[in-house]
N, C-alpha and C positions, 0 to 999 in steps of 0.2 A: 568495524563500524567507524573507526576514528576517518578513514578516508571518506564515509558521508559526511559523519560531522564537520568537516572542512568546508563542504559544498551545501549542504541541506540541514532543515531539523531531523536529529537523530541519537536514538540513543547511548547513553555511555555501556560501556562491555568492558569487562576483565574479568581475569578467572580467578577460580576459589578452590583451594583444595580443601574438599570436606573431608572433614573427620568423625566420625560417631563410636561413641566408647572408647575412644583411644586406638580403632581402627581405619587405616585408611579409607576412604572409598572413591579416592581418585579426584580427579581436576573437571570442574565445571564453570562452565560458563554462565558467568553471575550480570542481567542485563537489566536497567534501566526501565521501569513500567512506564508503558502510553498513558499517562495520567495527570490529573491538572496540574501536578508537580511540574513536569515535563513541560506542559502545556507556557506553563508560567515562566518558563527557564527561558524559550522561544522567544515568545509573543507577548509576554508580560500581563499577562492576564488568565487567570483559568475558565473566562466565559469561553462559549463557544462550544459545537458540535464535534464528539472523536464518533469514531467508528475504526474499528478492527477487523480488517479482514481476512478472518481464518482459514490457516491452511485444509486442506482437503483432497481427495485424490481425485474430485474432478472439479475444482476449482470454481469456478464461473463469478465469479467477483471482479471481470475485468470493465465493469464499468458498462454495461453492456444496458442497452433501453428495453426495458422491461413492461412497459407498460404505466399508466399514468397510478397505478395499486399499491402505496409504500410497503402492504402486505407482502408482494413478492420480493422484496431488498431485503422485507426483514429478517426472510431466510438466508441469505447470503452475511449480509454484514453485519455483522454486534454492533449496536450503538452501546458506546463505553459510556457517552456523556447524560446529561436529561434525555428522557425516550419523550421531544416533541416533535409534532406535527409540521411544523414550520424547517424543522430540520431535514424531514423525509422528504419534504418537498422539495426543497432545493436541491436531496440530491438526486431526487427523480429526474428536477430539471436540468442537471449536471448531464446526467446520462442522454436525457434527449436532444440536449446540444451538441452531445458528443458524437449523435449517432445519425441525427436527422438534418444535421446542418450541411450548405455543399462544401465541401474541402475549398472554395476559394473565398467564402464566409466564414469560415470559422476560426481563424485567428481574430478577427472581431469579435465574433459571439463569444468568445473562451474568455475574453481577455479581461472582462467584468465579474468574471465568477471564479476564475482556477489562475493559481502561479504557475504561470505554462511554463518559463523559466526553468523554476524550480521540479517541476515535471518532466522538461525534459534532462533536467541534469541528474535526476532519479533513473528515469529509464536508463541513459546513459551509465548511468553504475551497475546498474541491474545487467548490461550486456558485458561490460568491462569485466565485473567480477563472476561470469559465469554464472547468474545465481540458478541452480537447478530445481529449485524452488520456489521462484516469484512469481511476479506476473505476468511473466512472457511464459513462463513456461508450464502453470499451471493457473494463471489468475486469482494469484491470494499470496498470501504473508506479509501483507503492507497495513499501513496507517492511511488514516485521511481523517483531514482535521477541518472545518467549519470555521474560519474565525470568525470577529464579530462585527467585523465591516462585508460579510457573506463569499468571499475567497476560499475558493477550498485549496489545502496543503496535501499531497499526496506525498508520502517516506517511508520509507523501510522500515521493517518489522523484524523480520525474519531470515537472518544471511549466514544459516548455519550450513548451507548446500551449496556453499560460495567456493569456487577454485575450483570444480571437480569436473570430469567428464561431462557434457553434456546428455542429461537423460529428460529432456520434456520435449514436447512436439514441436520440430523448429532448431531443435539446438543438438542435431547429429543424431537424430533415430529416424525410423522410418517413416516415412510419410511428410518427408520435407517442411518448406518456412511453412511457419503458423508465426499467430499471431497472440494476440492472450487467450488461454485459454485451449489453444491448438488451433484456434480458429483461423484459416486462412487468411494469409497477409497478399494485398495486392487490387 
């Protein structure tokens, strides 16, 4: 995680060798909570909207327009932060700018609501280190944070499937490039 935290907000990681009764039980990796702590560390401030997006084996948290219902997000993402209203809204509107806008508007439309920036330099890691686990490969184990001027921050969660073979849809199995989720890139 130290090479995100170079480029993005992301959590501190090092390992711990546990012990219990005076027996070993091996080396774990001991990670930083998405939490106002965190939040504060950032951004300097703990207002603001988290949401965590839990891994799963069929993902679908890739940001995907779901309809104007915050009811259906609220299966997909954990809001960590206050569960308000104002907050599902935004990122419903998140999703439908993402998804409804033309590709030659939407670095306009983005550019008021999301750190494209810092999203693209997230995805960018996420291919870099292989993650067989993130959003490209199954759409989950990341963060996404609200601040309080309405920007959303999307970071890594979850980079314990980092370096290894490619095993999600898109990253050397069958059924070629996908996109989050598996969903066809193009």
């Amino acid at each position: 995680m130290q090479a995100a935290r170079d480029l993005m907000p992301a959590p501190k990681v090092n390992y711990a060798r546990v012990v219990l009764n005076g027996e070993s039980w091996g080396v774990y990796v001991n990670a930083q909570q998405f939490n106002k702590e965190f939040i504060n560390e950032w951004f300097k401030t703990t207002d603001g909207a988290r949401w965590k997006v839990p891994g799963s084996p069929n993902g679908r948290g890739g940001l995907e327009y779901l309809g104007d219902d915050p009811e259906a997000y609220k299966r997909i993402y954990e809001i960590k932060s206050k569960d308000d209203a104002k907050s599902w809204a935004a990122l419903v509107k998140l999703t439908k700018t993402l998804n409804t806008t033309p590709p030659e508007d939407l670095e306009r439309a983005l550019a008021p609501m999301l750190n494209v920036d810092g999203v693209l330099k997230w995805l960018a890691l996420e291919m870099a280190l292989v993650n067989g686990d993130g959003y490209w490969t199954r759409a989950s184990d990341y963060n996404i944070y609200l601040d309080t001027k309405g920007v959303f921050h999307i970071m890594p969660h979850d980079a314990n499937e980092t370096f290894g073979p490619g095993g999600g849809r898109g990253m050397g199995r069958p059924g070629g490039p996908a996109g989050p989720g598996g969903l066809p890139m193009g």
